[in-house]
N, C-alpha and C positions, 0 to 999 in steps of 0.2 A: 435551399442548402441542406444538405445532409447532418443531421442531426448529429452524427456518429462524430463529424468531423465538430463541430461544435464542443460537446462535452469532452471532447479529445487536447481542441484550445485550451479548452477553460478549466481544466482537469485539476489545475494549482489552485483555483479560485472557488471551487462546487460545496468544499468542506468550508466557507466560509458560514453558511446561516445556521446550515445543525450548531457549529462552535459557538455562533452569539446565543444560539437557543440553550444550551449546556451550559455556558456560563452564566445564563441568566435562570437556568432553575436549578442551580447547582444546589448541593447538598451533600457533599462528600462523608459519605459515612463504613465502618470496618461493618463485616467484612467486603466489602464491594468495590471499595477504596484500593485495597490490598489484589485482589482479582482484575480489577483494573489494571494495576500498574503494571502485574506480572504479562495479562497478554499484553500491554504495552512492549513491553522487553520482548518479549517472542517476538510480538509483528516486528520492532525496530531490527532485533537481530537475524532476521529472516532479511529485512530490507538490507541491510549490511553486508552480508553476505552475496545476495545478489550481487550489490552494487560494485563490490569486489572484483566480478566474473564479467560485467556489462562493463562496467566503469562508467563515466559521464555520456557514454551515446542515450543513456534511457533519461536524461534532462534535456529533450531536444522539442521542436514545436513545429517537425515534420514528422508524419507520421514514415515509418521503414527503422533502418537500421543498417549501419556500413557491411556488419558481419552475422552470422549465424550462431550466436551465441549458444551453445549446447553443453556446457561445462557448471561445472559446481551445482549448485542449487536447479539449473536449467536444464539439468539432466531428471531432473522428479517433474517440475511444473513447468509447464512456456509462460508461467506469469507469477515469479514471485513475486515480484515488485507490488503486485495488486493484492495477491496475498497480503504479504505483509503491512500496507495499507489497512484491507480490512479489519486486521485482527486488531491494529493500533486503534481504529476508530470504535470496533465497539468495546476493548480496553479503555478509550475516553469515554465511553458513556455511563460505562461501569463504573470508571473514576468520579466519577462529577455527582454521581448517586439525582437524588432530586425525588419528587413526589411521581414526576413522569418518567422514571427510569426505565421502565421494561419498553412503554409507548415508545423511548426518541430511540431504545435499542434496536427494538424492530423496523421503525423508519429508516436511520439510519444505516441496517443491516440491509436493508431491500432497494434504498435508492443507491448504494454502492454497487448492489447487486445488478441493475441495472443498466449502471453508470459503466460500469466495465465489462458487462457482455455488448454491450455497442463500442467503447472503444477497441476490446480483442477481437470482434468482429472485423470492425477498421484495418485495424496493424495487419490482422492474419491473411487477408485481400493484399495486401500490400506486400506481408513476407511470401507469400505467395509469387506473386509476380515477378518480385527479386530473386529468391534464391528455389523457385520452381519446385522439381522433385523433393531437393533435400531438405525444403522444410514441410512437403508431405510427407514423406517417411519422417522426420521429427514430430509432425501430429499426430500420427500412428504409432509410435512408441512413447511419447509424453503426454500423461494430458493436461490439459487446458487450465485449470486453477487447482484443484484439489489434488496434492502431492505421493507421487507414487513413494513407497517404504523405498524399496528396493530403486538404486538411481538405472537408469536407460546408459549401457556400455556404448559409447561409440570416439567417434576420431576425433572430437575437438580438444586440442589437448595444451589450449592457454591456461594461465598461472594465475592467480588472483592478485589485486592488486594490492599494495601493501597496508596495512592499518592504517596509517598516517593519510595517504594516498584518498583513501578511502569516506574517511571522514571530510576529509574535505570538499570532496565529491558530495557528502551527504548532511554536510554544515546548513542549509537551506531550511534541509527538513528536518534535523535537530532542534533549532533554534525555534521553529515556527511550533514544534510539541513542548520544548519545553517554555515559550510565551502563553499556548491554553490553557496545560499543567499548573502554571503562577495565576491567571485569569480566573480559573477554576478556584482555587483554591482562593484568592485573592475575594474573590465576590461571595464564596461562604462566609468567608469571614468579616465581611461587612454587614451578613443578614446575619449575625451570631453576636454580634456587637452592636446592633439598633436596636 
């Protein structure tokens, strides 16, 4: 079996051992604590925004996509979603501080790194196949994870979806940041009161 397809399944479940490993050598301490939380908010509000312009087709567990999403944030990167991801996880590792802060930063910074050039590899075979030229010319005007300043002009010209909408849409992955954020925090303060 294709590996790609693999970490592509299991994509909700990958961030699960760094998180017990963060919460078990946590040590939340300023400023790192602070640096933390802030890329926190960038990667989430990055994820938000995306999720706005995609809406719920990007919580699916087929790899494609109904449409060629090239609007809002998708007009800089073909992958905020992963963007915003990264930036949130090494905001938790920053947050969580610990004796091994910089070691679980760079683990964590590199098996992400990893983790999503095999699944954009995946999807882009895929959006490929689907929507042909037009998402070669959208590879050739966007690129791949790191955000152009300037967005890519072209014809998709859907609305974002509403706040409310949206959140909802992204209630999953709220919830599951802010249960590590409390974990985190929760398990300093048990090694700060023994």
């Amino acid at each position: 079996m294709d590996i790609r397809n693999i970490l592509f399944s299991n994509r909700s479940f990958t961030p699960i051992p760094i998180a017990l490993t963060l919460i078990y050598f946590s040590q939340p301490k300023t400023p790192h604590l602070y640096l933390g939380l802030g890329l926190i908010i960038i990667g989430e509000f990055i994820r938000i925004n995306a999720v706005r312009y995609a809406g719920g087709a990007t919580r699916t567990t087929k790899v494609g996509a109904p449409s060629l999403c090239m609007a809002g944030p998708y007009s800089r990167t073909r992958n905020p979603l992963y963007l915003g991801n990264m930036i949130i996880y090494c905001g938790i590792v920053l947050f969580s501080g610990g004796v091994y802060m910089w070691e679980l930063l760079f683990i964590t910074f590199t098996y992400f790194t990893f983790q999503y050039s095999m699944i954009i590899s995946l999807e882009e075979e895929k959006l490929i196949e689907l929507f042909k030229n037009d998402y070669k010319v959208y590879c050739n005007n966007v690129p791949r994870l790191f955000p152009k300043i300037i967005p890519w002009v072209n014809d998709d010209s859907r609305l974002p979806l509403s706040i409310e909408k949206t959140i909802k849409t992204e209630k999953r992955t709220l919830q599951n940041l802010t249960l590590i954020l409390f974990c985190i925090l929760l398990s300093a303060y048990f090694k700060t009161s023994l």
